[in-house]
C-alpha positions in Angstrom: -6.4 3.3 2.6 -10.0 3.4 1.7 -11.8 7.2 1.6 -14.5 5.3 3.4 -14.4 2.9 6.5 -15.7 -0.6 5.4 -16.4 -0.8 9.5 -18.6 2.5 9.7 -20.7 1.1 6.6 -20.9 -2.6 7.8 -22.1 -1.1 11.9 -24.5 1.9 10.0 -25.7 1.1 6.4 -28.8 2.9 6.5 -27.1 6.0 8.1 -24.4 5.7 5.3 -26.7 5.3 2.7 -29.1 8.1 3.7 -26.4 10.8 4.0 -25.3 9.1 0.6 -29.1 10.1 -0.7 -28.4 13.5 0.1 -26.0 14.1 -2.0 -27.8 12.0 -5.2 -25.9 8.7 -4.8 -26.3 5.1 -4.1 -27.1 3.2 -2.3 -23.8 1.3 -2.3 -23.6 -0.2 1.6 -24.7 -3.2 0.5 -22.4 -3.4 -2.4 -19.3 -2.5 0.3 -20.7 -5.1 3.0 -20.4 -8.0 0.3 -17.1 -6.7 -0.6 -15.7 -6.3 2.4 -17.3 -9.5 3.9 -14.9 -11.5 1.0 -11.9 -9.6 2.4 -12.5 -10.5 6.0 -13.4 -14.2 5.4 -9.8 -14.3 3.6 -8.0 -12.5 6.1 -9.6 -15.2 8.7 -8.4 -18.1 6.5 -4.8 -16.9 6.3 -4.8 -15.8 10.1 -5.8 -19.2 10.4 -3.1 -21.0 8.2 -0.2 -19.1 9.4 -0.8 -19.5 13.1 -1.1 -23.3 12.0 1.8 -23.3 9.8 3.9 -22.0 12.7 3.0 -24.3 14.8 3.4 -27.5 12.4 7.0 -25.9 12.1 7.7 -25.9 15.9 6.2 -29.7 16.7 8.4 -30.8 13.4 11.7 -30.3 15.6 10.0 -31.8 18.4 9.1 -35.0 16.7 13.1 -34.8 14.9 14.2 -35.0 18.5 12.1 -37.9 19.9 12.8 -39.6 16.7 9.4 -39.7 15.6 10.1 -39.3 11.5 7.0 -40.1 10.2 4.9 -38.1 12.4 8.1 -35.3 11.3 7.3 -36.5 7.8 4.1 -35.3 7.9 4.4 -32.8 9.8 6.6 -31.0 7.0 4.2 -32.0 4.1 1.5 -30.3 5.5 3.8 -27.0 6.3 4.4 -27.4 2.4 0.6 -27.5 1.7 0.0 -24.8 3.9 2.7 -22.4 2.5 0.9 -22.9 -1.0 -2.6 -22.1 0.7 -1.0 -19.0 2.4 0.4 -17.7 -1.2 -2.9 -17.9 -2.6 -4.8 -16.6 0.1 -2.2 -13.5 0.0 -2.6 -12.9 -3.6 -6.5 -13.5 -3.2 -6.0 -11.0 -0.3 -4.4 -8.3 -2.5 -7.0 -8.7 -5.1 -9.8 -8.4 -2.7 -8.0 -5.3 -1.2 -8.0 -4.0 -4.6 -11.7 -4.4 -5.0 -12.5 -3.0 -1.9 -10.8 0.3 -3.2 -11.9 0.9 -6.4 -15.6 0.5 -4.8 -14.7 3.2 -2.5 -12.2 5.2 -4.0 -15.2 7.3 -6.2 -17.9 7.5 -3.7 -18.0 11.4 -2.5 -17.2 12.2 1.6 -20.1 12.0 3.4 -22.4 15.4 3.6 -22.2 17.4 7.5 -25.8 17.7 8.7 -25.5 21.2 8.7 -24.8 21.4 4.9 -28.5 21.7 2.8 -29.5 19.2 1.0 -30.5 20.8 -3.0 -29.7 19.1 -6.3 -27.3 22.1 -7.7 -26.3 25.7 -7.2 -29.8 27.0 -7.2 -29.9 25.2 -3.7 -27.2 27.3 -2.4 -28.0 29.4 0.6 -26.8 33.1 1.3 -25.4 33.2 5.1 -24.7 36.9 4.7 -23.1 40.3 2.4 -20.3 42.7 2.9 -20.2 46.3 1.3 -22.6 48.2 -0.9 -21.9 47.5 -5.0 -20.7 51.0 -5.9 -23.1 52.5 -8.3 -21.4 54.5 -11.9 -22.2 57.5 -13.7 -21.1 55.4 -17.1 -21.4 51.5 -18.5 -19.0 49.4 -16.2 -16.6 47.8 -18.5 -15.3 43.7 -18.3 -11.9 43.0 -17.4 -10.3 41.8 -20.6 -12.3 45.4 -22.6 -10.1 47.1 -19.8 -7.0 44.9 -19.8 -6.7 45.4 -23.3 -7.7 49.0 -23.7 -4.8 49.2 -21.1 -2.3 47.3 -23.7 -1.7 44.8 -20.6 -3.2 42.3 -21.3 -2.8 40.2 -24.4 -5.0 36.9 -25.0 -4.0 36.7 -28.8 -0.1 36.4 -27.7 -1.2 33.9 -24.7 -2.8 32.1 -27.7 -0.2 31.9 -30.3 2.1 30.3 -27.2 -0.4 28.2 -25.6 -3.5 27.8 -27.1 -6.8 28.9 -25.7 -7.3 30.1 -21.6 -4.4 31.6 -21.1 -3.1 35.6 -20.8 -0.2 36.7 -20.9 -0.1 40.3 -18.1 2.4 43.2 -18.7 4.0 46.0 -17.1 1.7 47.1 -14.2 -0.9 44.6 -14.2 1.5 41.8 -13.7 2.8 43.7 -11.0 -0.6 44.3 -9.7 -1.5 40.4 -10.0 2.1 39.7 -7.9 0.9 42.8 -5.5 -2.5 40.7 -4.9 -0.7 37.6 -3.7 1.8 39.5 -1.8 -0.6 40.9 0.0 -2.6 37.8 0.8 0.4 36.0 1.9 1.1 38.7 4.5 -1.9 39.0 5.5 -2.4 35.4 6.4 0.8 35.0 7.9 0.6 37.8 10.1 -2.7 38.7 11.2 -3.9 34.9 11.0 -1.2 32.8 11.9 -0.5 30.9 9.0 2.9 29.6 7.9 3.8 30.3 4.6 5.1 26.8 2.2 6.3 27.0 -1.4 5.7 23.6 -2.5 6.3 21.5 -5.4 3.5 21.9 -8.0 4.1 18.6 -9.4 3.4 15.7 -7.6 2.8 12.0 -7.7 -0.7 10.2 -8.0 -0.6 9.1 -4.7 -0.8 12.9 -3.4 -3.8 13.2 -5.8 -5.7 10.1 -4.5 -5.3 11.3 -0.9 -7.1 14.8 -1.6 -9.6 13.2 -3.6 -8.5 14.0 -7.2 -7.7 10.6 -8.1 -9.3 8.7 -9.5 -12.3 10.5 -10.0 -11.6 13.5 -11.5 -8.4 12.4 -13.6 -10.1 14.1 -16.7 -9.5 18.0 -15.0 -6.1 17.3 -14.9 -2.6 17.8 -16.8 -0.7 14.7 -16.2 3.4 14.6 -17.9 5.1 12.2 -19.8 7.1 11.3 -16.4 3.9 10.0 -14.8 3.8 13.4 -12.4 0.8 15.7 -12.4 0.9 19.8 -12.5 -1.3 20.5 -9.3 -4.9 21.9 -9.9 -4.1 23.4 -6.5 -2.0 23.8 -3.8 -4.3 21.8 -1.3 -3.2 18.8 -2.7 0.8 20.0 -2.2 0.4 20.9 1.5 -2.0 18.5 2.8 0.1 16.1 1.9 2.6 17.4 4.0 1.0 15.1 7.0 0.4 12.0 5.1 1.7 8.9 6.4 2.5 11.2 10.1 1.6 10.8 13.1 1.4 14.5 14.7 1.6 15.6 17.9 -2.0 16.8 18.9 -0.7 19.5 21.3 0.8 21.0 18.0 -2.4 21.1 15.9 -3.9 22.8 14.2 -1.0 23.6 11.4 -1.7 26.2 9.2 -0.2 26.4 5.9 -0.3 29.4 3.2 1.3 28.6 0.0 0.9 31.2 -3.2 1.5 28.9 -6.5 0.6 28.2 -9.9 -2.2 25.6 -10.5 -3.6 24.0 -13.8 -6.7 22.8 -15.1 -7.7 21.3 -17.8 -11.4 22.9 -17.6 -12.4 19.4 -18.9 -16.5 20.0 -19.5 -16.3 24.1 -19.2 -16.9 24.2 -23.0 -18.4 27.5 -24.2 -18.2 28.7 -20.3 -16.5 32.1 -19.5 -14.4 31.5 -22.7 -13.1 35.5 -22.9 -11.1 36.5 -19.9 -9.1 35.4 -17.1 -12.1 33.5 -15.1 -11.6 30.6 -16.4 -8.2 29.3 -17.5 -5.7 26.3 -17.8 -3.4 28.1 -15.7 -3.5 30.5 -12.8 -2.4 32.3 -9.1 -3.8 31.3 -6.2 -2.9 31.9 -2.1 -4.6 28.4 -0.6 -5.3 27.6 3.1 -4.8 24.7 4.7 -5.6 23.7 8.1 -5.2 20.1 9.8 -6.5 19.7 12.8 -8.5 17.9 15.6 -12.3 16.6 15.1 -13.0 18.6 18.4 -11.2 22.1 16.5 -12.6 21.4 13.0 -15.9 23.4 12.7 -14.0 26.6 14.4 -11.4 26.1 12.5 -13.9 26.3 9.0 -15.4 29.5 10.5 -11.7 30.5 11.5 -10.6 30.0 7.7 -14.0 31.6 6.1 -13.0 34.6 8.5 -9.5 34.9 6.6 -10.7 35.0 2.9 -13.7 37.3 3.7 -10.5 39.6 5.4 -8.8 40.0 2.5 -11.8 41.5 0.2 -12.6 43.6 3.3 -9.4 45.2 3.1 -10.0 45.4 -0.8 -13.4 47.2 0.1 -15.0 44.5 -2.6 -18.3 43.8 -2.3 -19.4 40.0 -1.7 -21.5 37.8 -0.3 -21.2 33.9 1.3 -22.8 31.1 -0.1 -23.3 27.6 1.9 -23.5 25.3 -0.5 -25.4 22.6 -1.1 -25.0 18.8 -1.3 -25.2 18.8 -5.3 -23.0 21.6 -5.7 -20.4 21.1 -3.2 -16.9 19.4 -3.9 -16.2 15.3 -3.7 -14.1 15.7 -0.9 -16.1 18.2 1.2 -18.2 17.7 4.0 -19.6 21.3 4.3 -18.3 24.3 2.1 -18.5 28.2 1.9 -17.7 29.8 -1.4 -17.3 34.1 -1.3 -18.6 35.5 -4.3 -17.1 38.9 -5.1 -19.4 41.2 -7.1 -18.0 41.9 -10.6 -19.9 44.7 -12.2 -18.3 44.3 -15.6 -20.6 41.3 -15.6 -23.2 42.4 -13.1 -23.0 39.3 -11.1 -21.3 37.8 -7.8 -18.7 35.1 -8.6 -17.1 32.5 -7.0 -13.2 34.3 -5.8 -13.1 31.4 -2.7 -13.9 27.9 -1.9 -13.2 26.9 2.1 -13.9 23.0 3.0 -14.2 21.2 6.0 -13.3 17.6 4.6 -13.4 15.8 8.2 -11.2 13.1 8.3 -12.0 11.9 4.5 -8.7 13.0 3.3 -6.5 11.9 6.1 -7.7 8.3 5.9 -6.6 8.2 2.3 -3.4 9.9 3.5 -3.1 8.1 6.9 -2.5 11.2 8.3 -3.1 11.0 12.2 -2.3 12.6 15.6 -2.1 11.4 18.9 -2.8 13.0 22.4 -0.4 12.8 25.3 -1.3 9.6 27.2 -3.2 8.4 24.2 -2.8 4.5 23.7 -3.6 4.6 20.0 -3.5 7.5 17.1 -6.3 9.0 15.2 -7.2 11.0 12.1 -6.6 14.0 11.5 -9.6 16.4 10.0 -8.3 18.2 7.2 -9.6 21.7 5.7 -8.8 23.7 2.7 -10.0 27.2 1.2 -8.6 29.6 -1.6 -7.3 33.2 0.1 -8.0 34.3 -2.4 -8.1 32.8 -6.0 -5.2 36.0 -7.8 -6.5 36.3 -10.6 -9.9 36.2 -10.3 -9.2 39.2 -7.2 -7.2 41.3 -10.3 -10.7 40.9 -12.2 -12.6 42.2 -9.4 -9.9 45.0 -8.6 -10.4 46.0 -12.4 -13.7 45.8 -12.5 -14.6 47.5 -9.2 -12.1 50.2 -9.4 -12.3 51.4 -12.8 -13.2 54.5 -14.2 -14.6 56.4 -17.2 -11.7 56.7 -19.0 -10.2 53.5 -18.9 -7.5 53.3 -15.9 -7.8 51.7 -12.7 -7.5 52.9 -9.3 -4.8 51.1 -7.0 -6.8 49.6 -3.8 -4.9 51.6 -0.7 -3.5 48.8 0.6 -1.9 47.8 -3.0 -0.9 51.3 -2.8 2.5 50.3 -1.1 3.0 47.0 -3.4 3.0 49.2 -5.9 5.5 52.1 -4.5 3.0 54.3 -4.2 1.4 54.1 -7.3 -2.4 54.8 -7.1 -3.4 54.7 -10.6 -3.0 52.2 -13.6 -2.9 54.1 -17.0 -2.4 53.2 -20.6 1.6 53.2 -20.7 3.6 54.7 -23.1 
């Protein structure tokens, strides 16, 4: 299935390519039209040739039994000429089909009206802040100065194992980081109604192409010699838990939680965030994931915004929520709100949250549909995703926030019990 519908874009070309325009690309209706034109002409021919084929075959018999062989004769030649016209036009159909596809398959989801239009991040637009960036008596230190001073965490290990963008966490700080997605997970199962998955975190292309990874972005991924991919995130493990269904629309919306590992080849991050944990090959992260109805999906975005912002609040981290625009927001997003949690390490918000509304772009690559009771036919599903939070960026800002002159790190009060009890991190013996 296409990411796009060839019948949206043949009925509105100028609507497809103006939202197109918004977000930098195009115009490509045209393009589509001509494609898709081919494959329909095809499909008409062969429609065409096997409804006359099947009737050639019927009126052969008849002519058999009123003896009529030549007009039987015939009759059968012309089957024979139009099986080999059917053949072609089927492998001419599969080809066509094929370019159809790859025409569609990297053009970005369409941008919500609602989402501003701005060529990068600097078009991004605060919707609002939470908490007051506590203010120090000394020089607020970064996360890996602390991790290390701590003896906890150890790049140069990480390295001599795996190369560069990776840590490896010890005694309480790995605990901390399992604490963080503990916590998460309960929180969004019990106070938000999510149901927690543990999914496979490798998966086949086809899961990739029905998120949007594939094709475009093969580059950011880790791909292994058995043709499976390590996930970059757990969105593309659970939302594929619908494809190829059709749900029961008095059921939706499903929510799924799932706490996993994720990999990324940071393909194009050269010489970005290179000390640290903010940007690494591998990483913790709870994800969201809601599919639901077009009627639910914008309350169901807010819904899902609601749930990240929950868990910093019970951190007591500063941050602050960022629409973003069309330049800066993801392929297969239609609107998206990032949380930035204030790190004062580097005296700067970051990005600790992503949460999508894809519409139904996703689940038409997916064929992932539902149907209402009394319904005569199916239809798509709107899919959304969001990080709750990423782990280890939340350990930074836990670090970072609650750190203190000397070095050690106060235990958030809710960590507190993850932790039995434990309310301060300390250089171990």
């Amino acid at each position: 299935m296409a990411m796009h519908d060839p019948k949206f874009v043949r009925e509105n070309p100028q609507a497809f390519d103006a939202a197109l325009a918004r977000r930098g690309v195009g115009p490509l209706s045209a393009q589509i039209i001509e494609i898709d034109s081919r494959r329909r002409a095809i499909l008409t021919r062969l429609q065409a040739a096997q409804a006359r084929r099947n009737e050639a075959a019927k009126m052969i018999g008849a002519a058999k039994g009123r003896g009529d062989h030549a007009e039987a004769e015939r009759l059968m030649a012309e089957v024979g000429n139009l099986k080999a016209e059917i053949q072609a036009d089927e492998i001419a159909e599969r080809q066509v089909d094929m370019d159809v596809e790859a025409a569609l398959s990297s053009i970005p989801n369409l941008p919500d009206p609602t989402t501003p239009e701005g060529p990068d991040e600097t078009a991004n637009v605060e919707v609002r802040r939470h908490g007051i960036p506590r203010q120090f008596n000394f020089e607020p230190r970064q996360h890996f100065d602390l991790g290390e001073g701590l003896g906890q965490m150890d790049f140069e290990a990480a390295a001599r194992i795996s190369g560069a963008r990776f840590v490896v966490l010890k005694g309480m700080l790995a605990r901390l980081e399992r604490a963080l997605g503990n916590f998460m997970l309960d929180l969004h199962t019990s106070a938000f109604g999510y149901t927690e998955v543990s999914p496979p975190t490798l998966v086949k292309s086809d899961a990739l192409f029905g998120t949007g990874q594939l094709p475009k972005f093969e580059e950011d991924l880790f791909q292994t010699t058995a043709g499976l991919w390590l996930i970059p995130t757990a969105e593309v493990s659970v939302t594929n838990l619908v494809r190829e269904q059709v749900l029961n629309e008095a059921d939706l919306p499903y929510r799924f939680t799932a706490f996993t590992p994720c990999y990324r080849s940071e393909a194009g991050s050269a010489g970005r965030d290179t000390r640290g944990m903010i940007r690494q090959h591998q990483f913790s992260k709870v994800e969201l994931v809601s599919i639901t109805t077009p009627e639910q999906s914008d309350a169901e975005h807010e819904r899902m915004v609601h749930a990240a912002e929950t868990v910093l609040q019970r951190l007591e981290l500063p941050y602050r929520v960022m629409l973003l625009c069309t330049g800066d927001m993801g392929f297969s997003a239609r609107k998206t709100y990032d949380l930035e949690v204030w790190l004062p390490g580097q005296n700067a918000f970051r990005e600790i949250s992503s949460c999508s509304n894809c519409g139904d772009f996703q689940a038409r690559r997916m064929m992932a549909r539902s149907k209402a009771s009394g319904a005569k036919t199916p239809r798509l599903v709107h899919t959304l995703n969001g990080s709750g939070l990423a782990v280890g960026r939340t350990l930074v800002a836990v670090m970072e926030n609650y750190q203190q002159a000397d070095g050690s790190i106060l235990v958030p009060k809710v960590l507190q019990p993850y932790l039995g009890g434990q309310e301060v991190l300390n250089v171990q013996p």
